[in-house]
C-alpha positions as CSV (number, residue, x, y, z in Angstrom):
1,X,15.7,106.5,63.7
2,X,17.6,108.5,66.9
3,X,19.7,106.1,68.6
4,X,19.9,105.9,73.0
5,X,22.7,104.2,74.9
6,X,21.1,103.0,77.6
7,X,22.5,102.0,81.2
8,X,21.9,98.4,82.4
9,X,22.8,97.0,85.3
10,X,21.5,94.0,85.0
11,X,18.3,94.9,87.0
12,X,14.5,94.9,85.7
13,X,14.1,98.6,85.6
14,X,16.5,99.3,83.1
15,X,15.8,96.1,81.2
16,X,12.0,97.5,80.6
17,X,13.4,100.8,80.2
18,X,15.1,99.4,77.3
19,X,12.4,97.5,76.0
20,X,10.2,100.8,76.4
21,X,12.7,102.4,73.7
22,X,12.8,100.1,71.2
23,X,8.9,100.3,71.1
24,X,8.9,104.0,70.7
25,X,11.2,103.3,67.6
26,X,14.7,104.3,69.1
27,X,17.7,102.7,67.9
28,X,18.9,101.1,71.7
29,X,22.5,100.1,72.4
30,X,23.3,98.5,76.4
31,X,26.1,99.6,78.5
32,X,26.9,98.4,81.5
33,X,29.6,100.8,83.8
34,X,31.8,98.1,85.8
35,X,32.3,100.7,88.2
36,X,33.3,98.2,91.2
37,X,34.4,94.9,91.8
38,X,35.4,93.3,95.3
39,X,38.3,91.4,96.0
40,X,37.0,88.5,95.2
41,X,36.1,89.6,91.8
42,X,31.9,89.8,92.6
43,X,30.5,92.7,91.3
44,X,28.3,95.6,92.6
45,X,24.4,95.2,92.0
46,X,24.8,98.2,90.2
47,X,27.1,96.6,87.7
48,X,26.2,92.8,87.2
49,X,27.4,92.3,83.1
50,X,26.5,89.0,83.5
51,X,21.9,89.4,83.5
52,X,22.9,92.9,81.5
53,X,24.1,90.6,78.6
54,X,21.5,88.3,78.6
55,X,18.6,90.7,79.2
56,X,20.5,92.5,75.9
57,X,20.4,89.3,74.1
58,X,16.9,89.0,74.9
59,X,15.8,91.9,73.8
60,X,18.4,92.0,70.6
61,X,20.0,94.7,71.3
62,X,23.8,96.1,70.9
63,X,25.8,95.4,74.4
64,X,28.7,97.1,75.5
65,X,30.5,97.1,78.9
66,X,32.8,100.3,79.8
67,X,35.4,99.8,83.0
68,X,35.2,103.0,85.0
69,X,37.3,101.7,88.2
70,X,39.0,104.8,88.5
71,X,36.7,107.4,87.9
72,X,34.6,105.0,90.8
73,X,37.1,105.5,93.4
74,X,38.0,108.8,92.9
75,X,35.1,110.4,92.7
76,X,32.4,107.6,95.3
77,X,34.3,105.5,97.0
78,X,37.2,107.7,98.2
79,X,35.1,110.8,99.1
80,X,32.6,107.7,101.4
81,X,35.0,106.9,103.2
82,X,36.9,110.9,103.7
83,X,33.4,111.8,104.1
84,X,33.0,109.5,107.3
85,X,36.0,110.0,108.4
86,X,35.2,113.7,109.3
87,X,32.1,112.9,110.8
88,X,29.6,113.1,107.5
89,X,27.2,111.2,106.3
90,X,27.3,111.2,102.5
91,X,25.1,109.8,100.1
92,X,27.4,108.0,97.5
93,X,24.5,107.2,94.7
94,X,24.2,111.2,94.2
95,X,28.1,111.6,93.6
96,X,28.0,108.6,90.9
97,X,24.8,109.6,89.2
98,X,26.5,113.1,88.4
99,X,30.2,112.2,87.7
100,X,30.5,108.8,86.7
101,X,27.3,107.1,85.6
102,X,26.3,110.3,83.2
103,X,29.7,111.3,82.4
104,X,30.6,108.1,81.0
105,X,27.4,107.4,79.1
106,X,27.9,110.5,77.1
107,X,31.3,110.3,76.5
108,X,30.6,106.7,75.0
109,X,27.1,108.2,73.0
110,X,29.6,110.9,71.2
111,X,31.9,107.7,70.7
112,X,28.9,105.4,69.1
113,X,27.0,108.4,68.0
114,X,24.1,108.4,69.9
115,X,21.7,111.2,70.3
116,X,20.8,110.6,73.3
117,X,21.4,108.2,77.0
118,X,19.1,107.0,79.1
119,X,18.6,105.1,82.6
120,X,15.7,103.0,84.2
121,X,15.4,105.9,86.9
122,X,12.0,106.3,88.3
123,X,11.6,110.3,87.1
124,X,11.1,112.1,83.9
125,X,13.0,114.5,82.7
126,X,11.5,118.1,81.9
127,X,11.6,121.4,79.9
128,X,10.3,124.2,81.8
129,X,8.7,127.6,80.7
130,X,12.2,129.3,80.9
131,X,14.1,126.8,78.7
132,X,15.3,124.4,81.4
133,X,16.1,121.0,81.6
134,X,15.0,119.6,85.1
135,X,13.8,116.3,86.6
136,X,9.8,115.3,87.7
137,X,8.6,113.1,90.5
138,X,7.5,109.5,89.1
139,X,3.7,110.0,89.5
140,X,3.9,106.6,91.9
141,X,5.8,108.7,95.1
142,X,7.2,105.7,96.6
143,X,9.6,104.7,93.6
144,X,10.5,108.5,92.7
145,X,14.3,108.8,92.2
146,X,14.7,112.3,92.2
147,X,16.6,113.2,94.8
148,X,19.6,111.5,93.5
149,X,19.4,112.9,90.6
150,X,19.7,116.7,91.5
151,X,23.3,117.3,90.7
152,X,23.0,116.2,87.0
153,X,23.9,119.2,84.8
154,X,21.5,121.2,82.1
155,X,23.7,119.7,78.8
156,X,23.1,116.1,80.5
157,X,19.5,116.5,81.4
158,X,19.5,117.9,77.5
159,X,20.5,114.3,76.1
160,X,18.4,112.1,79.0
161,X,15.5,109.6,78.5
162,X,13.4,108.6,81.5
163,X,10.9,106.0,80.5
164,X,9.4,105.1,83.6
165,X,8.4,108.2,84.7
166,X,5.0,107.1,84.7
167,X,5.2,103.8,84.9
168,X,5.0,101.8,89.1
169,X,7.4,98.6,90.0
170,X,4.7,96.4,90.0
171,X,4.0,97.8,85.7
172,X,7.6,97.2,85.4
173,X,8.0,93.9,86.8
174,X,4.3,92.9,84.7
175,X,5.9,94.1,81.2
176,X,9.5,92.0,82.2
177,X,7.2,88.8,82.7
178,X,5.1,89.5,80.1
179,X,8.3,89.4,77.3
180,X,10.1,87.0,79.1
181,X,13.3,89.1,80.7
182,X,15.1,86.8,82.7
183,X,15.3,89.7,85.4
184,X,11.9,90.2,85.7
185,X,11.5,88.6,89.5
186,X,14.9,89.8,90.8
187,X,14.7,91.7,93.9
188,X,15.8,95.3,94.6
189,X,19.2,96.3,95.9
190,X,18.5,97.7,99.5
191,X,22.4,98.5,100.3
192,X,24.8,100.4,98.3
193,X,26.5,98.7,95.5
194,X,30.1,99.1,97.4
195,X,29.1,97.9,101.0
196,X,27.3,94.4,100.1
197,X,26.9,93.2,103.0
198,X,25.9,96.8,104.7
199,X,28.8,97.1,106.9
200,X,30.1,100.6,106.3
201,X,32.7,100.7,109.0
202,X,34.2,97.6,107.8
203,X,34.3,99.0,104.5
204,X,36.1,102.5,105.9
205,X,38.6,100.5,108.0
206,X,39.7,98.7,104.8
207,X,40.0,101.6,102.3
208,X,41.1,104.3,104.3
209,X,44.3,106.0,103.3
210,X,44.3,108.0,106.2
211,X,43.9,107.3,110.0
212,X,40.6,106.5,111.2
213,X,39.7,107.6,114.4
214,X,39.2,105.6,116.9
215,X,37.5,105.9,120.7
216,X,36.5,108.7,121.9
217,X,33.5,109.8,124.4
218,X,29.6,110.6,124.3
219,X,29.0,113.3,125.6
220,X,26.2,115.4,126.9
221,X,24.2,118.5,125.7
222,X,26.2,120.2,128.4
223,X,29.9,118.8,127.4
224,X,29.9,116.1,130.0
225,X,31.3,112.8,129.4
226,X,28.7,110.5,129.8
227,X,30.3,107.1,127.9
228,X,32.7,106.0,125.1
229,X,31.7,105.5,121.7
230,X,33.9,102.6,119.7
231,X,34.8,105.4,116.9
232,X,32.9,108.4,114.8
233,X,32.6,106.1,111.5
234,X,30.2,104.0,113.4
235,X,27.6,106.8,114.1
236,X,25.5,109.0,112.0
237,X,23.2,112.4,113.5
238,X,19.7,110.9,114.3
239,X,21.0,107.5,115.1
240,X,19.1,106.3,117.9
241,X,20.0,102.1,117.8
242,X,23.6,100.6,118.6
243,X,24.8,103.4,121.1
244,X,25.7,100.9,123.4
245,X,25.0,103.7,126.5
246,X,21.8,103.6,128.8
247,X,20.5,106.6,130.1
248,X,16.9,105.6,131.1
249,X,15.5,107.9,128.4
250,X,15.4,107.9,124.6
251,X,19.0,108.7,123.2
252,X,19.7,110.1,119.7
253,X,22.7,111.4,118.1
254,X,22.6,115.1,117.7
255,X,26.3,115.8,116.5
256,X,29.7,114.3,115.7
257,X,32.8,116.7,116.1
258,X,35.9,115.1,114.4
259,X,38.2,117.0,115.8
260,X,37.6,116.3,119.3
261,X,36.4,113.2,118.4
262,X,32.8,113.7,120.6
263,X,29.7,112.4,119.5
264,X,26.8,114.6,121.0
265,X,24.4,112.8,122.9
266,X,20.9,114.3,123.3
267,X,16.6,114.0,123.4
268,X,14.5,113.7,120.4
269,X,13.7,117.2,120.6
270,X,17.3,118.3,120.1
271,X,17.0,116.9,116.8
272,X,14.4,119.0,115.1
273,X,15.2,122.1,113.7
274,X,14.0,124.9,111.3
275,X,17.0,125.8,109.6
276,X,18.9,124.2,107.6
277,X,21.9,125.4,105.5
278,X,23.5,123.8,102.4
279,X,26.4,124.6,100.5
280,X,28.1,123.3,97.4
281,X,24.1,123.5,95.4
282,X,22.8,122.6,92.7
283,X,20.1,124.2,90.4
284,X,17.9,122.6,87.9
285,X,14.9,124.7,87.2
286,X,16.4,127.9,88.1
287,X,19.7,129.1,87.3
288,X,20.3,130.2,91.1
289,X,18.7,132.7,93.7
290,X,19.7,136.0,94.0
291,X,21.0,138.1,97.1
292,X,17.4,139.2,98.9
293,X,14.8,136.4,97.1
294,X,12.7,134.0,98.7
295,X,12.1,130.8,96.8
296,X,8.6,128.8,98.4
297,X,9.4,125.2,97.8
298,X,9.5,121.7,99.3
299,X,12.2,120.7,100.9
300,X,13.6,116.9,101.7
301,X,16.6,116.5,103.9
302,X,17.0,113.1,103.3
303,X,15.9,110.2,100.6
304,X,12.9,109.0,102.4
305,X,12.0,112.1,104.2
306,X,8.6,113.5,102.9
307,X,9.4,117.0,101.7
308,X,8.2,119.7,103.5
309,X,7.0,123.5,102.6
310,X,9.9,125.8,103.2
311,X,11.3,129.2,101.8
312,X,14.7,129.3,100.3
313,X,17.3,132.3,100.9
314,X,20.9,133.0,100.0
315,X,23.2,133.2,103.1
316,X,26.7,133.6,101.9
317,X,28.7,132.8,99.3
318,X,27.6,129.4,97.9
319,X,25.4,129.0,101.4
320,X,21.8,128.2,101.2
321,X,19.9,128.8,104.2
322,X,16.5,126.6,104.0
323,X,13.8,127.9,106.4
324,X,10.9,125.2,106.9
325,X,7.7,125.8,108.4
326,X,7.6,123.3,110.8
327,X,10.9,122.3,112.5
328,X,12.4,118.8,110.5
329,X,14.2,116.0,112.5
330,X,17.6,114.9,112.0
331,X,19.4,116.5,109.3
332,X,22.5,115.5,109.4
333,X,25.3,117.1,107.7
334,X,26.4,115.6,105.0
335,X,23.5,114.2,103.1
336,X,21.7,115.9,100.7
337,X,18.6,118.5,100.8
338,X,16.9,118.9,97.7
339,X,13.8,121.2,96.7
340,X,11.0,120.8,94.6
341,X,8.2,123.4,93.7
342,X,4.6,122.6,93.4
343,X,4.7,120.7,90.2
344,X,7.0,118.3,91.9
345,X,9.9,119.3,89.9
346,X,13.4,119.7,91.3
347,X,14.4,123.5,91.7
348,X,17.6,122.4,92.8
349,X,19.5,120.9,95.9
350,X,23.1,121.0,98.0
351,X,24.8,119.3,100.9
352,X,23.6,120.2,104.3
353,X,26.3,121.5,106.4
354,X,27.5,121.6,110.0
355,X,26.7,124.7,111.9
356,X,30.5,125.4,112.1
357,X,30.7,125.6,108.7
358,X,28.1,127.8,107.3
């Protein structure tokens, strides 16, 4: 019998994916990751021991829970806030898949000899023709978890069960009922784990460890100073609500310079664009792209952005220059673009840039 450490945190997808295990004969053991706690001692929704204990008891199942504070901060919670800070917009969920959530569930399967770890991630994980571990779409599109999952390495995507690949929330929640997990009705996390209450620049303000900036002006497409903005970690490229400025037209963000402390004001159109360039990428199905080769892919520049045909390209060292075929809206540098080929599996992915940085 192979034995799986599986994540829980105390939600109903990983509480089915659990129960999905055991029925395939696995040998399951529970761990939940405290990987954040407030002030007041409430813990993140990724994180809550609490319905993870009972959902193990349930189900009969060996529980464990592992405190990975530190490796939290250092590598989520203090790169969010640097990250806005300097005028990015980073996607946290990516940086703890990769180096906290996978790191520590293998380090505690080789401690409790388990062959293998596993999450209640709506994907599958995949061997492809050249002997590659990479990550497929959930066949129901509007659960699929892929794109957070780009960074993971080949030896972790070697020792990874996905069980609800195939599987849509309204199977999952039907299953939970069905066996009685206490879970089964509770509703999805919409915010990130660390920022309950979805205030992000409160958040900043009280973890920084540098100086955040504070006011500083809008400007126009031209340079000119057309109002003041209450401070960069406020705003996000594409942001269109809460500018606090009136114009008489539509007004979207289409850049935020730290160091002059400017946030670009400017018209839908300024938005779009039809090349995008990463850096610090990620490859899954392909080991990388060579100098001169054009990769045909989909492309999304953001979670809920519906990818988009595009040709990959090499454009510098570790720079990734994504050419779509029609112009995209809004990336903003920062986030993450990630690339799938017509089998909907993930080629690969990296962090879209500013223009002064490529």
């Amino acid at each position: 019998m192979a034995k799986v450490l599986i994540g829980m945190s105390g939600g109903v997808d990983s509480a089915v994916a659990a129960y999905l295990l055991q029925k395939e004969g696995y040998e399951v053991i529970g761990v939940t990751l405290r990987s954040w706690m407030s002030q007041d001692g409430d813990e993140g929704r990724c994180c809550e021991i609490d319905d993870a204990r009972n959902v193990a008891a349930k189900l009969g199942i060996r529980y464990h829970v592992q405190n990975c504070l530190s490796q939290f901060e250092e590598h989520v919670t203090a790169p969010f806030v640097r990250d806005y800070i300097h005028g990015l917009t980073p996607n946290p969920c990516i940086e703890c898949n990769r180096f906290v959530k996978w790191e520590q569930m293998l380090y505690l399967a080789k401690v409790m000899q388990a062959d293998y770890v596993a999450t209640g991630h709506y994907a599958s994980v995949v061997r492809c023709g050249n002997g590659r571990y990479t990550v497929k779409c959930a066949e129901h599109a509007e659960k699929d978890q892929t794109y957070m999952l780009y960074k993971l390495t080949q030896e972790m995507l070697e020792k990874t069960l996905m069980p609800l690949g195939s599987y849509s929330k309204q199977e999952v929640r039907k299953i939970a009922s069905s066996i009685g997990i206490p879970v089964a009705d509770k509703p999805d996390s919409q915010e990130i784990c660390f920022v309950p209450d979805g205030s992000y620049a409160d958040y900043i303000l009280a973890n920084a460890k540098e100086t955040v900036p504070g006011e500083g002006n809008f400007v126009d497409e031209a340079g000119n100073v057309i109002g003041r903005h209450k401070g960069i970690i406020h705003y996000t490229v594409g942001q269109r609500k809460g500018l606090g400025i009136a114009l008489g037209v539509p007004a979207f963000i289409t850049k935020i310079d730290p160091v002059k402390n400017e946030i670009t004001i400017g018209t839908e159109s300024s938005l779009y664009s039809r090349e995008v360039f990463c850096g610090d990428c990620n490859y899954l199905s392909i080991p990388g792209i060579g100098e001169g080769e054009n990769i045909h892919c989909l492309a999304k520049i953001r979670y809920h952005h519906n990818a988009s045909p595009a040709v990959l390209t090499v454009a510098g060292q570790d720079r990734l220059r994504i050419t779509f075929d029609e112009p995209v809206k809004g990336a903003a540098p920062g986030q993450s673009a990630v690339f799938y080929d017509e089998e909907d599996r993930v080629i690969g992915g990296g962090i879209i840039l500013r223009k002064e940085d490529i």
